[in-house]
KOLTIPA-111597 format. One record per residue (C-alpha): residue in one letter; x negated, y negated, z; residue number from 1. Coordinates in steps of 0.1 Angstrom, whole numbers. Last residue first. Example, Ala and Ser with C-alpha at 12.3 -4.5 7.8 and 13.67 -1.06 7.14 Angstrom:
<sites>
+----+-------+-------+-------+-----+
| aa |  east | north |    up |   i |
+----+-------+-------+-------+-----+
|  S |  -137 |    11 |    71 |   2 |
|  A |  -123 |    45 |    78 |   1 |
+----+-------+-------+-------+-----+
</sites>
This chain:
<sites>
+----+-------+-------+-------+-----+
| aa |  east | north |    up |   i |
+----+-------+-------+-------+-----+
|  X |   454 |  1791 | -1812 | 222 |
|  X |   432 |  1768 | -1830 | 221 |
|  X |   420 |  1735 | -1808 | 220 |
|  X |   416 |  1701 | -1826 | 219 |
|  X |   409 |  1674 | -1803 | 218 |
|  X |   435 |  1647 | -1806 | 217 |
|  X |   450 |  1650 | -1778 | 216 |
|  X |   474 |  1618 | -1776 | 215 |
|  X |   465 |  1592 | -1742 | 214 |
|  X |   482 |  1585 | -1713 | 213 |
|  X |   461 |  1616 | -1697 | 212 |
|  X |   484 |  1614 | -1669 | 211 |
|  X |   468 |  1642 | -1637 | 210 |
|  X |   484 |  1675 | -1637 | 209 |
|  X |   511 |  1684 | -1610 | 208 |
|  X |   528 |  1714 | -1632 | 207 |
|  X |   564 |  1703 | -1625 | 206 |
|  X |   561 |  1669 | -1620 | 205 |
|  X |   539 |  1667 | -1653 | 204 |
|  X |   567 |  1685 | -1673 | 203 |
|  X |   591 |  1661 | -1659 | 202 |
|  X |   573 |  1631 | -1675 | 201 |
|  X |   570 |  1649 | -1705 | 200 |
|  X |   604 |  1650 | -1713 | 199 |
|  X |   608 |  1613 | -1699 | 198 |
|  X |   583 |  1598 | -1725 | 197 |
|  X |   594 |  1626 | -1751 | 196 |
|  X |   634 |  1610 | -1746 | 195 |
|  X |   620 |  1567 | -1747 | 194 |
|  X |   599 |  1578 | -1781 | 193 |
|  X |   625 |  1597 | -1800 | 192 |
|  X |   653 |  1569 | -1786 | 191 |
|  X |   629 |  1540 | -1797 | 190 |
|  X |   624 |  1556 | -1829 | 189 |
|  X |   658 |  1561 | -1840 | 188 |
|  X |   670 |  1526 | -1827 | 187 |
|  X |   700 |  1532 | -1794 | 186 |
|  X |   735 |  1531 | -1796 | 185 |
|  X |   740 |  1566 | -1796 | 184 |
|  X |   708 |  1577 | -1771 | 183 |
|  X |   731 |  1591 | -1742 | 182 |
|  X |   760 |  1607 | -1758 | 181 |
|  X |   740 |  1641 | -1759 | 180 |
|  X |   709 |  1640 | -1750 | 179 |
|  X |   706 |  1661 | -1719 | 178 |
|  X |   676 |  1669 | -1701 | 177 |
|  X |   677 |  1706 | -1686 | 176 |
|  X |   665 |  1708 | -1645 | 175 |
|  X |   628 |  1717 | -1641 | 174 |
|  X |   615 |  1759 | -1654 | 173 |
|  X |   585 |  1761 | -1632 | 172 |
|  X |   559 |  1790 | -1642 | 171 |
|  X |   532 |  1803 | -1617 | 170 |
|  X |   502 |  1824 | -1632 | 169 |
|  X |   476 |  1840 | -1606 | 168 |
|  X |   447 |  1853 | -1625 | 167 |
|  X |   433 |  1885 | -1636 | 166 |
|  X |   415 |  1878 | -1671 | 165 |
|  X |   427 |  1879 | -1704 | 164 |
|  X |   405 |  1887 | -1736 | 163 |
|  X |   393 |  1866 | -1766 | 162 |
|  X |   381 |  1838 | -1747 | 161 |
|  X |   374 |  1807 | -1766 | 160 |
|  X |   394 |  1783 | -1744 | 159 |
|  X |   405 |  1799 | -1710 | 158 |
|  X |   429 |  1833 | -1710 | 157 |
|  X |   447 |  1839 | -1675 | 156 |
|  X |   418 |  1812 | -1654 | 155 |
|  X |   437 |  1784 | -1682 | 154 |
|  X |   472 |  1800 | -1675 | 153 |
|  X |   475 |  1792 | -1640 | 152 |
|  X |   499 |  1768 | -1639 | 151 |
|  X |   528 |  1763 | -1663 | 150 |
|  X |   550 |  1734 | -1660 | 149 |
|  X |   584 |  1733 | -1683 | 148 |
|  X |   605 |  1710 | -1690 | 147 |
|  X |   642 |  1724 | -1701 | 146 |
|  X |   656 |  1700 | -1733 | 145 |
|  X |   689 |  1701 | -1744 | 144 |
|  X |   703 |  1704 | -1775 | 143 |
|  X |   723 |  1676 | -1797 | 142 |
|  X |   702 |  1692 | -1828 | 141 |
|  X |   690 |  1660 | -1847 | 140 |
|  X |   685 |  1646 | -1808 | 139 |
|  X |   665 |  1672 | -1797 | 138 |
|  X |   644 |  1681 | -1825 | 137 |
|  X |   632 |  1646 | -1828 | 136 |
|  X |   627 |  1645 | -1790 | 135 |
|  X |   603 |  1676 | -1796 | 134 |
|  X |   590 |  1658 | -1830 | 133 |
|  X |   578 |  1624 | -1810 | 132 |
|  X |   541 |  1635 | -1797 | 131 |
|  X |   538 |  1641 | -1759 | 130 |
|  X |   510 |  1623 | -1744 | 129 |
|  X |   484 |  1645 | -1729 | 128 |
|  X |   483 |  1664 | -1695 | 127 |
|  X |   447 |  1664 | -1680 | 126 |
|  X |   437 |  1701 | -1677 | 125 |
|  X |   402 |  1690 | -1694 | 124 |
|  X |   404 |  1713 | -1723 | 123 |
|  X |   444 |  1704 | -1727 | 122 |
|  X |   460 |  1726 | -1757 | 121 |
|  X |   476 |  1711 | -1787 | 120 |
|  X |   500 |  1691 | -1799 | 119 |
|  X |   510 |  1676 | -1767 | 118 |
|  X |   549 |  1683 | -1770 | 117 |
|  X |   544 |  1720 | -1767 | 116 |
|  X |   573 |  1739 | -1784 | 115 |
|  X |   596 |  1767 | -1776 | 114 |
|  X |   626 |  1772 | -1795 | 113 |
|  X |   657 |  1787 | -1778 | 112 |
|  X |   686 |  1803 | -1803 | 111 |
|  X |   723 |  1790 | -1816 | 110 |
|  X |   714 |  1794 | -1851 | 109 |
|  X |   713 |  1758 | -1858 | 108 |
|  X |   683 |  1756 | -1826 | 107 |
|  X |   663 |  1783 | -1851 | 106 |
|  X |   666 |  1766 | -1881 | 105 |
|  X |   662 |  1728 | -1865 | 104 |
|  X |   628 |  1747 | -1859 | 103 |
|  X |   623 |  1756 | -1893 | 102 |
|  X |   626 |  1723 | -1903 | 101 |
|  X |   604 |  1709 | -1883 | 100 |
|  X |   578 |  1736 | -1888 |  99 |
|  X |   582 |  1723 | -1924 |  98 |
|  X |   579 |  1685 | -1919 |  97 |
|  X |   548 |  1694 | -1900 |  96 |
|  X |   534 |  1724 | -1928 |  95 |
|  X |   535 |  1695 | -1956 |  94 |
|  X |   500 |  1686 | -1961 |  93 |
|  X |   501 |  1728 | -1959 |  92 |
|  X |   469 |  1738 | -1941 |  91 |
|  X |   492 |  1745 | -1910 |  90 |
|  X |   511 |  1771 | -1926 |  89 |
|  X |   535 |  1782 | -1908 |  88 |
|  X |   547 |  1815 | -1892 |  87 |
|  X |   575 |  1828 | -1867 |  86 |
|  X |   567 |  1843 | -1834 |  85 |
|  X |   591 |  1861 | -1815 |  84 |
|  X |   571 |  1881 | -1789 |  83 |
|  X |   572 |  1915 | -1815 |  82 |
|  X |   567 |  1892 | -1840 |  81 |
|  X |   536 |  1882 | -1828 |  80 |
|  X |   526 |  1917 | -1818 |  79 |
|  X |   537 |  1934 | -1849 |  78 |
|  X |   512 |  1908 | -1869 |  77 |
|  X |   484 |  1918 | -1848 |  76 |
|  X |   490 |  1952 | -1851 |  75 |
|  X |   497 |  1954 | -1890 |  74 |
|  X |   468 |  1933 | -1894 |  73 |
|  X |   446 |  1959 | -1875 |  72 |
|  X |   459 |  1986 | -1895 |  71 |
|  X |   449 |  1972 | -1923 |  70 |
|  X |   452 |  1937 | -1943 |  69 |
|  X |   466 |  1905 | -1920 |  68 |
|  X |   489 |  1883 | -1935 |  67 |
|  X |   513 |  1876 | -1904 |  66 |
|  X |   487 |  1859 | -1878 |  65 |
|  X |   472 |  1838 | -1909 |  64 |
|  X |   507 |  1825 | -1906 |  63 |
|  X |   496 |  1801 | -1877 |  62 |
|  X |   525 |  1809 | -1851 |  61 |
|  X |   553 |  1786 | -1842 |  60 |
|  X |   576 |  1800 | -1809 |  59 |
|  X |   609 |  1816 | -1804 |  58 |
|  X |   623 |  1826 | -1776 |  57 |
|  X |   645 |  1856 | -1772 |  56 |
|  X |   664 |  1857 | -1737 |  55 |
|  X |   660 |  1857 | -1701 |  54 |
|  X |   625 |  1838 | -1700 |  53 |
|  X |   597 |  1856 | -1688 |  52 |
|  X |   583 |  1874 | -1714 |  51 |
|  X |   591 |  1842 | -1741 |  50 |
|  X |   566 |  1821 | -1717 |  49 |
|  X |   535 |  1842 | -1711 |  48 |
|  X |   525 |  1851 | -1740 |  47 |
|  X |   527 |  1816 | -1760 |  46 |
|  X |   512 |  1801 | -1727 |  45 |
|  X |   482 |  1826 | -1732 |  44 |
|  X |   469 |  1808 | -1760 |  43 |
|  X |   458 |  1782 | -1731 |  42 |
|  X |   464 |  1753 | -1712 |  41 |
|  X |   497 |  1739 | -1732 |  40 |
|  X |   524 |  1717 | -1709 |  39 |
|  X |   554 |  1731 | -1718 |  38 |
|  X |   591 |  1726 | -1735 |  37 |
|  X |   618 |  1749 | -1741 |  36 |
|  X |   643 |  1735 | -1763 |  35 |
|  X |   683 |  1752 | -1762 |  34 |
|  X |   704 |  1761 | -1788 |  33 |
|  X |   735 |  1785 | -1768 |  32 |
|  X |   733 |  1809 | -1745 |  31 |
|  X |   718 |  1819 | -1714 |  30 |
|  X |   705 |  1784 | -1704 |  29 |
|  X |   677 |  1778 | -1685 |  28 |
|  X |   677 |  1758 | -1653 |  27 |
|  X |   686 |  1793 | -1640 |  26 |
|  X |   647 |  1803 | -1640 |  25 |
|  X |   638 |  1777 | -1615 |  24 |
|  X |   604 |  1792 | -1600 |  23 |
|  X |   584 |  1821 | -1619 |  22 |
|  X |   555 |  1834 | -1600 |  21 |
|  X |   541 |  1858 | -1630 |  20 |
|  X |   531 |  1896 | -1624 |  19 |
|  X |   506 |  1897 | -1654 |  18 |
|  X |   509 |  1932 | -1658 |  17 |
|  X |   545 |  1944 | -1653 |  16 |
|  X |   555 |  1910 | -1667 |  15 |
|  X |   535 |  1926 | -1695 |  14 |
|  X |   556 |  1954 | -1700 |  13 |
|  X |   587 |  1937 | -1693 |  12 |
|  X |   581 |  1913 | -1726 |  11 |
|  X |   567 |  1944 | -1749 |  10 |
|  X |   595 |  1968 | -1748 |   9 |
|  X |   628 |  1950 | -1759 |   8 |
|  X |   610 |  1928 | -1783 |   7 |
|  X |   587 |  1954 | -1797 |   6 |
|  X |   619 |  1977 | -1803 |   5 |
|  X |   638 |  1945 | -1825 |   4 |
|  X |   605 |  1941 | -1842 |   3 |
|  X |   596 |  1976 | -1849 |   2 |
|  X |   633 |  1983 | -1864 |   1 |
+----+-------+-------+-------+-----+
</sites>
């Protein structure tokens, strides 16, 4: 009953607060499985995203979030849960084919998953290659893909600050990628690689950062 409350209370709240610039909205759709995917500045990118899209969104969580003790634990994990956050273990060897799984969970059940192809977030603002599990997801679940640019979000929360800060935050929703039909004929691997080249390709148009063309491989914790 907290969850389902938190969800209806928390995301208008912190529109309230934050006061987003949100462009494109409508390229999301209302129903249906659906991948969100976005560049990743900041911890505050998990915040900021399911509060301004038009339905539940579900994101990955470290589950150290969920096992708190106290009433601080209870807090924190109401809050995650309360945005739509699901846990995994990332210490598991297996905690990638897991998240995986779960994800495919979510898209079976007709919901959005949100996912940032890079990995992990950008220290320099540069916009990393995007690793092959969001195209995975995409073509095992026949869902389409909405890019996504966020800007703003480093000045919101920057790396290794515990609390926000007044910033301007703009999010760009670009037109859905389709899969369906269009990667039949085409190897496994190629088609994960050629569909996460062009998902990411939009998600630089829409936030205007500089190529990378190279994995981030600098370990961040959210």
């Amino acid at each position: 009953m907290l969850f389902a409350a938190l969800q209806h209370v928390l995301p208008p709240v912190l529109r309230a607060v934050m006061r987003p610039t949100v462009e494109g909205l409508h390229h999301v759709p209302r129903t249906g499985p659906v991948i969100v995917a976005s560049n990743h500045l900041s911890f505050a990118d998990s915040v900021v995203l399911p509060i301004v899209v038009p339905r539940k969104l579900v994101f990955l969580a470290k589950s150290d979030y969920f096992t708190g003790s106290g009433p601080k634990g209870a807090a924190v994990r109401a809050w995650f849960e309360g945005l739509g956050m699901l846990p995994v273990d990332r210490d598991d060897s297996r905690a990638a084919i897991a998240s995986l799984d779960t994800a495919l969970g979510v898209l079976a059940r007709g919901e959005a998953f949100g996912i940032y192809p890079e990995g992990t977030r950008s220290r320099d603002g540069r916009l990393y290659r995007g690793r092959t599990g969001v195209a995975h997801l995409a073509l095992t679940a026949g869902c389409p893909v909405v890019p996504v640019g966020l800007l703003g979000t480093a000045d919101l929360q920057p790396v290794g600050s515990r609390l926000p800060r007044p910033a301007h935050v703009v999010v760009r929703f670009g037109e859905p990628i389709t899969v369906a039909g269009e990667y039949d004929d085409v190897p496994a691997g190629r088609a994960r690689r050629d569909l996460t080249d062009r998902i990411m390709a939009a998600i630089g148009e829409l936030s205007g950062q500089e190529s990378a063309g190279i994995y981030n491989d600098r370990a961040v914790s959210p």
